[in-house]
C-alpha positions as CSV (number, residue, x, y, z in Angstrom):
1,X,27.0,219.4,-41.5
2,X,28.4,216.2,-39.8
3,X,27.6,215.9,-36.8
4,X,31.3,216.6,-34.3
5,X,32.2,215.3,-30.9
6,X,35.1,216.8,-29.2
7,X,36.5,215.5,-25.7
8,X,40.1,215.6,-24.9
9,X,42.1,212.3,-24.8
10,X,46.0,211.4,-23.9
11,X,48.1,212.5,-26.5
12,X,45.7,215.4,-27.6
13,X,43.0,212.5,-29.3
14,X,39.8,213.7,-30.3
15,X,36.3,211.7,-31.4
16,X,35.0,212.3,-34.7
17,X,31.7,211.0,-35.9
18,X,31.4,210.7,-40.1
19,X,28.6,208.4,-41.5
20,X,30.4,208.2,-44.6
21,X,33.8,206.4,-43.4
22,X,34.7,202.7,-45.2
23,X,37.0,202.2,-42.2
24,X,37.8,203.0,-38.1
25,X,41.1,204.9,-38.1
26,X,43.0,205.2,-34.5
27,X,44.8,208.1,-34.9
28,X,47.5,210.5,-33.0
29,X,50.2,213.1,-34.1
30,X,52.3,209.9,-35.2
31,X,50.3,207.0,-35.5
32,X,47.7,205.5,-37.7
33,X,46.4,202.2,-37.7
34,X,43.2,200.8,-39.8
35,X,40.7,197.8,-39.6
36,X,38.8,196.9,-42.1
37,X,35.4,197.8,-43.1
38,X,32.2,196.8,-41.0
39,X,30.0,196.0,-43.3
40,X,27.8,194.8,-40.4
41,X,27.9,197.8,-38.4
42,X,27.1,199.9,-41.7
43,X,23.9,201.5,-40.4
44,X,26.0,202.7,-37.1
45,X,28.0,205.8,-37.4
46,X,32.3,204.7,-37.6
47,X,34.6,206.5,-35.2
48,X,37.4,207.7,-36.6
49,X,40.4,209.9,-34.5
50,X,42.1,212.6,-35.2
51,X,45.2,214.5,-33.9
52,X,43.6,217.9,-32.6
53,X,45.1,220.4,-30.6
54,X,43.3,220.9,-27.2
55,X,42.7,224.9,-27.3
56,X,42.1,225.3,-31.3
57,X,40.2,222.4,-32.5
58,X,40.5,221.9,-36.2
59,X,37.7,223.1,-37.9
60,X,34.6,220.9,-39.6
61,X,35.3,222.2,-42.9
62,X,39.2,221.7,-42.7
63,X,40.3,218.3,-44.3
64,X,42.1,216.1,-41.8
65,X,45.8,214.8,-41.5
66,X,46.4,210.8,-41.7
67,X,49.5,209.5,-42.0
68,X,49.5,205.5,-42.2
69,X,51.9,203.1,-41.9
70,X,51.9,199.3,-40.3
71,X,51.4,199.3,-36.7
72,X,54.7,197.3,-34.4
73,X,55.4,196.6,-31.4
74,X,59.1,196.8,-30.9
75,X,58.9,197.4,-27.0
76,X,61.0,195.2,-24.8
77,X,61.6,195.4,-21.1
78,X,65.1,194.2,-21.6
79,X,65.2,192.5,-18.2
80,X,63.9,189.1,-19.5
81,X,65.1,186.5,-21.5
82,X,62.4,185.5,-23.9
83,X,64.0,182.0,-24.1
84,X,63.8,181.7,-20.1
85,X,60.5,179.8,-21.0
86,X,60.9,177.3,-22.9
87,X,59.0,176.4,-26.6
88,X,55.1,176.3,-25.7
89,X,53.7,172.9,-25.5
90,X,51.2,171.1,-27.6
91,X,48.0,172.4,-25.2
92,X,49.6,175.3,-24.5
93,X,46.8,178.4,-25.3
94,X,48.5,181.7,-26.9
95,X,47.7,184.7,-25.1
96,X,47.5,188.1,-27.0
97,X,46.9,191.5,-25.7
98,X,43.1,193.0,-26.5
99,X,43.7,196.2,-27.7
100,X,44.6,194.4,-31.4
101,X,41.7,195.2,-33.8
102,X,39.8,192.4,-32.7
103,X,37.7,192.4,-36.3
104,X,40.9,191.4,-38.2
105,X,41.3,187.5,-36.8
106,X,37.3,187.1,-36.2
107,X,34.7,186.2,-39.0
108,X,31.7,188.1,-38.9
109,X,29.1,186.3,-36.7
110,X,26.3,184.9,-38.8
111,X,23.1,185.4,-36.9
112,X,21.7,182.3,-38.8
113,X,24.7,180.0,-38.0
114,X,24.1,177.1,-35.8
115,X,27.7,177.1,-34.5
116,X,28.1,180.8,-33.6
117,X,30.3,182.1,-30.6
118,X,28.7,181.8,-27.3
119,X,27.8,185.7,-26.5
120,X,30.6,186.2,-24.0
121,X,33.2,185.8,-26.8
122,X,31.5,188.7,-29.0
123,X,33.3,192.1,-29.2
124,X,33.1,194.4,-26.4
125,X,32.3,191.7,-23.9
126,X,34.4,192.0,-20.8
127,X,37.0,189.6,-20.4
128,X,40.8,189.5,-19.8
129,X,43.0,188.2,-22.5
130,X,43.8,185.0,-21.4
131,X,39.9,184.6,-20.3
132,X,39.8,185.6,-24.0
133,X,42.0,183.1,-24.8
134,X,40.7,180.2,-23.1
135,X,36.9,180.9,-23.3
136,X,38.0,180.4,-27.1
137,X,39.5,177.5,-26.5
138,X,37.1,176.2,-24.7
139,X,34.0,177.4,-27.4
140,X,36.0,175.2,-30.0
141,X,34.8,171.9,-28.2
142,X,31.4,173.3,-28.0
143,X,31.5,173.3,-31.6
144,X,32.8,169.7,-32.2
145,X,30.2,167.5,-34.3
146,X,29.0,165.4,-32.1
147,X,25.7,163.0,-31.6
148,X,25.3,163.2,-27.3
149,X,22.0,162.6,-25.7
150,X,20.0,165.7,-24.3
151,X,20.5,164.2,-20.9
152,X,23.9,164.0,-18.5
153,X,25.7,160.4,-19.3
154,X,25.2,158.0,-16.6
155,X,27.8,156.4,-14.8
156,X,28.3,153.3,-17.2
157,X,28.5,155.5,-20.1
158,X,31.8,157.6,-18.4
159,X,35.8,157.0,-19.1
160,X,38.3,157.1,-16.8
161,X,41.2,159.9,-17.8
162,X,44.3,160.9,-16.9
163,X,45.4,164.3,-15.3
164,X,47.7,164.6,-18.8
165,X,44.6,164.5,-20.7
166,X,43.3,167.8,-19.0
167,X,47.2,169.3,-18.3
168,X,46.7,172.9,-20.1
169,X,49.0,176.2,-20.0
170,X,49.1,179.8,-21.2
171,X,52.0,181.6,-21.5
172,X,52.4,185.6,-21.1
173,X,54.8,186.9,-23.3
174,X,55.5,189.8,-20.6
175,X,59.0,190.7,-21.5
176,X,58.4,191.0,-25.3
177,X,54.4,192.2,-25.2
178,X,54.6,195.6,-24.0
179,X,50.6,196.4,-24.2
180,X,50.2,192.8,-22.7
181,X,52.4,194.3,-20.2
182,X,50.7,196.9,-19.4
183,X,47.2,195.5,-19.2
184,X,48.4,193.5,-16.1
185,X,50.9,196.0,-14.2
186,X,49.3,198.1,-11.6
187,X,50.5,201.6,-10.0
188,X,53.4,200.1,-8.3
189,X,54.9,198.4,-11.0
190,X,53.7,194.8,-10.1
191,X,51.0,192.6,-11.4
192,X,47.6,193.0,-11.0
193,X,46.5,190.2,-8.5
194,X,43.1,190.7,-9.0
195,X,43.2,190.2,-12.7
196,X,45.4,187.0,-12.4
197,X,43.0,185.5,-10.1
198,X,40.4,186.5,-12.8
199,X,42.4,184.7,-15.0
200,X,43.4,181.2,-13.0
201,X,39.5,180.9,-12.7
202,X,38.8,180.9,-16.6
203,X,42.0,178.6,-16.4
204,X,40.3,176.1,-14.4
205,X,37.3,176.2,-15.7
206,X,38.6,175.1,-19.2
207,X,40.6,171.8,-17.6
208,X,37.3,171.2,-15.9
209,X,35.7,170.9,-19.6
210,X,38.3,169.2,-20.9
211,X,38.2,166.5,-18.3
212,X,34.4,166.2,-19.0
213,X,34.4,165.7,-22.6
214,X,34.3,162.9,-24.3
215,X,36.5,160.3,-26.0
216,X,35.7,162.4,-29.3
217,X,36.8,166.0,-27.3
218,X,33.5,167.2,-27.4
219,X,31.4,169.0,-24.3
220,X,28.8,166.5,-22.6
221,X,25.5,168.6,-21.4
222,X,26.9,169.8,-18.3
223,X,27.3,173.2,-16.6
224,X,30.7,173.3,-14.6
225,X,30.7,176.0,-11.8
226,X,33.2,177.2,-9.7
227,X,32.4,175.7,-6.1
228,X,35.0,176.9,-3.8
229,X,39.0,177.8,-3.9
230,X,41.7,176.6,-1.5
231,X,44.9,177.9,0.2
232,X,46.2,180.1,-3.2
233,X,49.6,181.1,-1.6
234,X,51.7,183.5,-2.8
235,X,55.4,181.5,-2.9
236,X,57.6,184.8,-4.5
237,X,56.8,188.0,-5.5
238,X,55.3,187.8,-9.6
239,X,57.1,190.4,-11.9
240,X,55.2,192.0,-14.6
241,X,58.3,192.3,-16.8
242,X,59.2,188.7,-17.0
243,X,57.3,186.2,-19.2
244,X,54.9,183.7,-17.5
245,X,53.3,180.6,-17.1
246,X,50.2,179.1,-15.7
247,X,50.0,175.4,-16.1
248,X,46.7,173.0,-14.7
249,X,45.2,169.8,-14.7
250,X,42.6,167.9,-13.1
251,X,44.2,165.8,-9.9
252,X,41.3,164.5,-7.9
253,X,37.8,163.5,-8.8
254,X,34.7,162.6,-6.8
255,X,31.2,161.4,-7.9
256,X,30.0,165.0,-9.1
257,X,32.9,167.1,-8.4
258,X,36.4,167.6,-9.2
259,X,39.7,169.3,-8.1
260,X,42.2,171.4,-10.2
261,X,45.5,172.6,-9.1
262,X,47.4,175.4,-10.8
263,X,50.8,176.4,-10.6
264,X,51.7,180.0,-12.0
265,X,55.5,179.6,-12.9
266,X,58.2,182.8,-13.4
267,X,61.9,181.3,-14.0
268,X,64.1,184.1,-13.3
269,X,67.7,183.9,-14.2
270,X,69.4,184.6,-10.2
271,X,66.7,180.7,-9.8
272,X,69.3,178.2,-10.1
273,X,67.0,175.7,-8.7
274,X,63.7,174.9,-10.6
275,X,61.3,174.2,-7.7
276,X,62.8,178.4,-7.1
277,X,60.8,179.1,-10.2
278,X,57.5,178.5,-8.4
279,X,55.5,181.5,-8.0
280,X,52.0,180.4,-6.8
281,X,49.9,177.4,-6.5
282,X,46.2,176.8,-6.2
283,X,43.3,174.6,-6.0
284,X,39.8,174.8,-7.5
285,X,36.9,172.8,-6.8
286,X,34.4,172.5,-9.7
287,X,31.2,170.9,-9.8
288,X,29.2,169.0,-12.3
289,X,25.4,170.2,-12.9
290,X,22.8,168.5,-15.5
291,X,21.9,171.6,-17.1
292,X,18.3,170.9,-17.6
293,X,17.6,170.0,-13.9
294,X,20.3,171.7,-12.3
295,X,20.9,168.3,-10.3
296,X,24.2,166.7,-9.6
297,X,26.0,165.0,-12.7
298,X,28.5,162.4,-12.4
299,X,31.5,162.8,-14.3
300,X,34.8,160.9,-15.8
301,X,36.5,159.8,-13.3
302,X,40.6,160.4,-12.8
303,X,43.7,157.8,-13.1
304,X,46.3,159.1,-11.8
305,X,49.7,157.5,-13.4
306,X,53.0,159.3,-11.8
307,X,54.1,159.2,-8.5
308,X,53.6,162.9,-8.4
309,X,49.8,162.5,-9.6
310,X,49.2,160.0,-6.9
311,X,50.8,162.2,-4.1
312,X,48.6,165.2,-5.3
313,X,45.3,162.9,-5.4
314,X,46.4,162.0,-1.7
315,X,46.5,165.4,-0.7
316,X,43.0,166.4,-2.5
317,X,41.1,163.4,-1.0
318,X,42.3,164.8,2.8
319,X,41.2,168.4,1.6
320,X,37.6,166.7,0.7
321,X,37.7,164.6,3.9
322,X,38.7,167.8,6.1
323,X,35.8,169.7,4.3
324,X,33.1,166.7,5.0
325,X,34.6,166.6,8.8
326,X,34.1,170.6,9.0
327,X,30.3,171.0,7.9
328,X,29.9,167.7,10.5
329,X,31.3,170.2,13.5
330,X,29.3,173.2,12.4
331,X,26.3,171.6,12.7
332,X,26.7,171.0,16.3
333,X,27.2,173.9,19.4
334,X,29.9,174.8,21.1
335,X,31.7,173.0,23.9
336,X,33.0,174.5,27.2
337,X,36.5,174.8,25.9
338,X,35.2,176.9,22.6
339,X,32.6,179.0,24.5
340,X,35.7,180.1,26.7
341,X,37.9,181.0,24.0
342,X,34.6,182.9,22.3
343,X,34.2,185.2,26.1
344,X,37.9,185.5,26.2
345,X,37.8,187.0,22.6
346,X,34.9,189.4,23.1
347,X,36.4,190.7,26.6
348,X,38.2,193.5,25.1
349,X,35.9,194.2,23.0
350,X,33.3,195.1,25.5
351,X,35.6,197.2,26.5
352,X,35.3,199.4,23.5
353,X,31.9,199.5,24.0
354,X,31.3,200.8,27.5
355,X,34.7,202.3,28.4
356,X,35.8,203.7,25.2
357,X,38.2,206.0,27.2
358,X,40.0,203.0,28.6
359,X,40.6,201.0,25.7
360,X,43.6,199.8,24.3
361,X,45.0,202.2,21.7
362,X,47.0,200.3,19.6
363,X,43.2,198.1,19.3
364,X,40.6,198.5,16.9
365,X,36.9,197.2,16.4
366,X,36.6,195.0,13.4
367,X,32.8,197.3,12.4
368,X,35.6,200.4,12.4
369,X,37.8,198.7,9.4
370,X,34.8,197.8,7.4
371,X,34.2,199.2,3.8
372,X,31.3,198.4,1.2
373,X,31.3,198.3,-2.8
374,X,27.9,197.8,-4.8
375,X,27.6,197.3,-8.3
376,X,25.0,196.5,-10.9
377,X,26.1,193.2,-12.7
378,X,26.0,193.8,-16.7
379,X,25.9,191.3,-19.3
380,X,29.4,192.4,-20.6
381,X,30.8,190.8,-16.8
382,X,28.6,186.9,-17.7
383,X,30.6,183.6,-18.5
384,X,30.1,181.2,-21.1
385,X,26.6,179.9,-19.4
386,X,24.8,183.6,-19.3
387,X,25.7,184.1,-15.6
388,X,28.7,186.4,-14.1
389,X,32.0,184.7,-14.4
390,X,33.3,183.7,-11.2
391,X,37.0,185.3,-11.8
392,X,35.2,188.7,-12.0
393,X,33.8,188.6,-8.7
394,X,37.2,187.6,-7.6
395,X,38.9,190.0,-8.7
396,X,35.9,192.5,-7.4
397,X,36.9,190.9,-3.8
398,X,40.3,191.3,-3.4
399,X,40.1,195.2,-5.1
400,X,38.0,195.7,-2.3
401,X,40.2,193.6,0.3
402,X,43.0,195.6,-1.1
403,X,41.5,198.8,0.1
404,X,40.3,197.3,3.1
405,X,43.7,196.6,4.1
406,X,45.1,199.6,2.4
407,X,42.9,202.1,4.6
408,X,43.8,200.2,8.0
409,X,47.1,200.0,7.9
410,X,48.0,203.3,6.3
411,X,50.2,201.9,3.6
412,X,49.6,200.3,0.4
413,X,49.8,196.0,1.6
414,X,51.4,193.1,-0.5
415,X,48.9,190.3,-1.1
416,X,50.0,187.1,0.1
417,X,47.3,184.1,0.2
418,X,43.3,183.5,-0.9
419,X,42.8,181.4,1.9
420,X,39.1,180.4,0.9
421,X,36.4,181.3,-1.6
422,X,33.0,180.0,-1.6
423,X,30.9,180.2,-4.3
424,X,27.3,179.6,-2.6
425,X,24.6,180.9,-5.0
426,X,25.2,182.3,-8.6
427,X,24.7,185.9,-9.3
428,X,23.1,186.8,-12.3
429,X,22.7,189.6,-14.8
430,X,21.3,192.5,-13.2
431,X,21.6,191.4,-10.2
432,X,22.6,194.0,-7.6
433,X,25.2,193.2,-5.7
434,X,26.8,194.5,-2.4
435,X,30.6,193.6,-1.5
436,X,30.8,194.1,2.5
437,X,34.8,193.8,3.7
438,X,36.4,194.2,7.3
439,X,39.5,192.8,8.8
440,X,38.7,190.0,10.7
441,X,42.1,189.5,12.7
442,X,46.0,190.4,12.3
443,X,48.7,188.5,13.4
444,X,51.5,190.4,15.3
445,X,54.1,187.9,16.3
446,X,56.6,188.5,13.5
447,X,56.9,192.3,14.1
448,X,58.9,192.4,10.3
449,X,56.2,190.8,8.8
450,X,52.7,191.0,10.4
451,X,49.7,189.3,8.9
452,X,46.6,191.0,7.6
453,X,43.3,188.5,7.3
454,X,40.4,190.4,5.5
455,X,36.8,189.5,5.0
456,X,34.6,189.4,2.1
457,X,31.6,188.9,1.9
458,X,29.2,189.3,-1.5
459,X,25.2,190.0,-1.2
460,X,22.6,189.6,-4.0
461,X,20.1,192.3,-2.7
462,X,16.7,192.4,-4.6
463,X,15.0,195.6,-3.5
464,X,11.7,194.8,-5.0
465,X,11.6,191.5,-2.8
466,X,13.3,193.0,0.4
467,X,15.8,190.3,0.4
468,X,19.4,189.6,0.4
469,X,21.0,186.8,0.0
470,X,24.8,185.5,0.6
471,X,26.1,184.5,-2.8
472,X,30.0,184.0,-2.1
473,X,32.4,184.4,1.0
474,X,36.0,185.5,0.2
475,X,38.7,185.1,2.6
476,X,42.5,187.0,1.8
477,X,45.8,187.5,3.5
478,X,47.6,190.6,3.0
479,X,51.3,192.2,4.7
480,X,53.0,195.2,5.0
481,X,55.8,196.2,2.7
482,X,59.2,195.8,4.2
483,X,60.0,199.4,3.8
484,X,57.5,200.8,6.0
485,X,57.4,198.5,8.7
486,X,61.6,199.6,8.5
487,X,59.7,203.3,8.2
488,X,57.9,203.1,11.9
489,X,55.2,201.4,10.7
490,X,52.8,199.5,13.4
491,X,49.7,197.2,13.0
492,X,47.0,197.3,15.4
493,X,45.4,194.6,16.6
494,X,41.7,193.9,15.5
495,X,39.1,193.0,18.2
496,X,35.6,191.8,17.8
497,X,32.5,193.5,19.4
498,X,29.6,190.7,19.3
499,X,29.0,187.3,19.9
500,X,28.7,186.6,15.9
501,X,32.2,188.7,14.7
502,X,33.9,186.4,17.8
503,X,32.9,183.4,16.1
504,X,33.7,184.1,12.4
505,X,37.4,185.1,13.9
506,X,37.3,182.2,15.4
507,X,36.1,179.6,12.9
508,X,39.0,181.5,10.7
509,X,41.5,181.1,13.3
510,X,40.8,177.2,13.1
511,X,40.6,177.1,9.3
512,X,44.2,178.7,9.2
513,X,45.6,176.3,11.8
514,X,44.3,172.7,11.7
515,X,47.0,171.4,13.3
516,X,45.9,173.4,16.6
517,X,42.4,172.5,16.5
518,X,43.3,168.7,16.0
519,X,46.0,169.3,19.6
520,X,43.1,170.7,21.5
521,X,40.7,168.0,20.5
């Protein structure tokens, strides 16, 4: 007798385990669609599905109904013009949604092949479909012939290149791609932050290679990680029924490192002005790595050529500057002014703390917001290089911001900003990892639209060495929907309790408002 799972699925969908089927079959009461045979999977049992009613499964013995016919997808939202975007570029990537047979447009992988996909791109690997996409992409100039030495190139040996040599885009076909759709909406009809954030990383990290390649396309012997993101704001609301577009390229570069902005770009038809089409912008700093010693690589440098492209390298070098300037100042101690601002800061606090009775009620202690997520990292979550792709642990981060925000302020929030991301130490597989959020502070002076600033902070614990390590810092900004601040809504203020929250509010507080800190000094 074959052996017979049954579990109830959506749309009454059954498993069925046969050892003698030439093909996977995904079956419900009116749809079939087939893939091919596995011939490399032969000595696994096939799944195939079968309509079944929940209370009177069909019997072992009884033959099974398939109906086939080719599978379409003829949804449409119907409130976007497909032609608001216009014809994808030359280097734009094509996005398609992942729940296509994925065995249909991939060869079989040839154990024995000495240009065989990188692990991460194998089936049943996590990834988004654009990180699909683009890790693709970005395998394809792995694979280039090429003669490079083992070692990084030295300086003499690099070419300078343009930002249009790196410019790349991906387009979401949102408004004609219902599953794509729906892979990216989330409960309340909007996109799925935490998955484009996920996305604008693997983004960035494929301008990053193609910057670093060489006159030929092909990758140098470099491992490019994420280092740190900058000031993503939020400029307009992103629809999940309107197509998209995400277009990057390289627009600062240092000995080692390098600077990527991204702009994610939603015409809408009511946009009369272009610059209104604007949705988000963001910047990524990636750095260059030999990957045999792990030391610092130099890299192409960047010639910018537009007025444009020399206004944004002007803005990056002040970034770089301003980041040089602020590890300067936290190596030294506090002055008078900052030490009162720190004892102004943790007065009410103490309050909390011995007169509970008497504090403010409208007040909270930042440890009283706090919530914590652990996982296990699996090697279905790692990148290109065998580690955890960075976008992941993003995306991890602002779920858990998202709830952070969501349980303080009693409504569900609207993300705004990632005001900063550091990526400190990589986090491997199996690795256990421990996400520890809190709002930090809230800003009240716009009572229609009060700010939210949420802490996150990423461990790699090792049990068996009674350690734990810092491995990234995550800092978001989140707001309350307009309908329930007009619904009685009302924000508390947040309020540290020790010496070491005062300081973290504080060293945000300045990192949010540079002008300030430059008027007191």
């Amino acid at each position: 007798m074959k052996p017979i799972i049954r579990g109830p699925l959506s749309h009454h969908l059954f498993f069925r385990l046969t050892s003698s089927s030439s093909s996977i079959s995904f079956s419900t009461s009116n749809l079939s669609i087939n893939t091919p045979s596995l011939h490399t999977l032969s000595s696994f049992h096939l799944l195939t599905l079968s309509p079944s009613n929940t209370h009177f499964p069909i019997s072992p013995n009884q033959p099974t109904p398939h109906h086939q016919f080719t599978h379409r997808r003829p949804f449409s939202s119907g409130r976007s013009d497909p032609s608001s975007i216009e014809p994808p570029p030359p280097n734009a990537i094509p996005v398609v949604s992942t729940v296509a047979p994925p065995f249909e447009s991939s060869p079989s992988i040839d154990a024995g092949s000495s240009i065989r996909k990188p692990i991460s791109l194998w089936p049943g690997m996590y990834h988004s479909p654009v990180t699909n996409a683009l890790w693709e992409a970005r395998s394809r100039i792995f694979e280039k012939p090429q003669e490079l030495p083992s070692d990084a190139a030295s300086e003499s040996e690099l070419v300078p290149k343009t930002p249009a040599q790196s410019r790349t885009s991906i387009i979401y076909k949102f408004s004609s791609d219902y599953i794509l759709r729906e892979q990216y909406r989330n409960p309340w009809n909007e996109i799925r932050s935490g998955k484009l954030l996920e996305d604008l990383d693997a983004l960035a990290g494929t301008i990053s290679f193609k910057h670093c390649s060489n006159d030929k396309g092909a990758a140098m012997p470099l491992l490019l990680v994420t280092a740190s993101v900058d000031r993503m704001v939020l400029k307009k609301p992103i629809r999940v029924d309107t197509d998209l577009k995400i277009v990057g390229a390289v627009t600062w570069v240092g000995r080692s490192s390098m600077e990527i902005r991204l702009e994610v770009i939603q015409p809408t038809p009511e946009a009369s002005d272009p610059s209104d089409s604007l949705a988000l912008t963001a910047n990524f700093t990636f750095v260059a790595r030999d990957s045999k010693t792990g030391k610092s690589a130099p890299i192409n440098q960047i010639s910018p050529e537009t007025q444009q492209e020399k206004l944004l390298w002007r803005e990056a070098e002040d970034r770089n500057q301003m980041r040089k300037k602020k590890r300067g100042e936290n190596m030294r101690g506090l002055d008078d002014r900052e030490a009162d601002r720190l004892k102004a800061l943790l007065a009410e606090g103490r309050v909390f703390c011995d007169m509970p009775a008497l504090a403010d009620r409208d007040s909270i202690l930042i440890r009283d917001t706090r919530l914590e997520y652990s996982i296990i990292c699996q090697p279905q979550q790692r990148n290109i290089h065998g580690r955890i792709f960075g976008g992941f642990l993003m995306r991890k981060a602002l779920e858990l911001a998202f709830s952070t925000t969501y349980a303080f302020a009693g409504a569900a929030p609207l993300f705004l900003e990632v005001d900063h991301v550091d990526f400190l130490k990589p986090v491997d597989v199996g690795n256990f990892l421990r996400l520890k959020s809190c709002v930090l502070y809230t800003e009240l002076e716009n009572p229609t639209r009060p700010l939210i600033n949420v802490e996150v902070v990423a461990h790699v614990t090792r049990p068996e060495l009674r350690s734990s390590e810092v491995s990234n810092t995550f800092y978001f900004t989140f707001t309350a929907r307009p309908e329930a601040m007009k619904n009685g809504l009302k924000i508390r203020s947040v309020v540290p309790a020790t010496e070491e929250e005062a300081r973290r509010v504080l060293e945000r507080m300045d990192a949010e408002n540079p002008e300030l800190v430059q008027t007191r000094n």
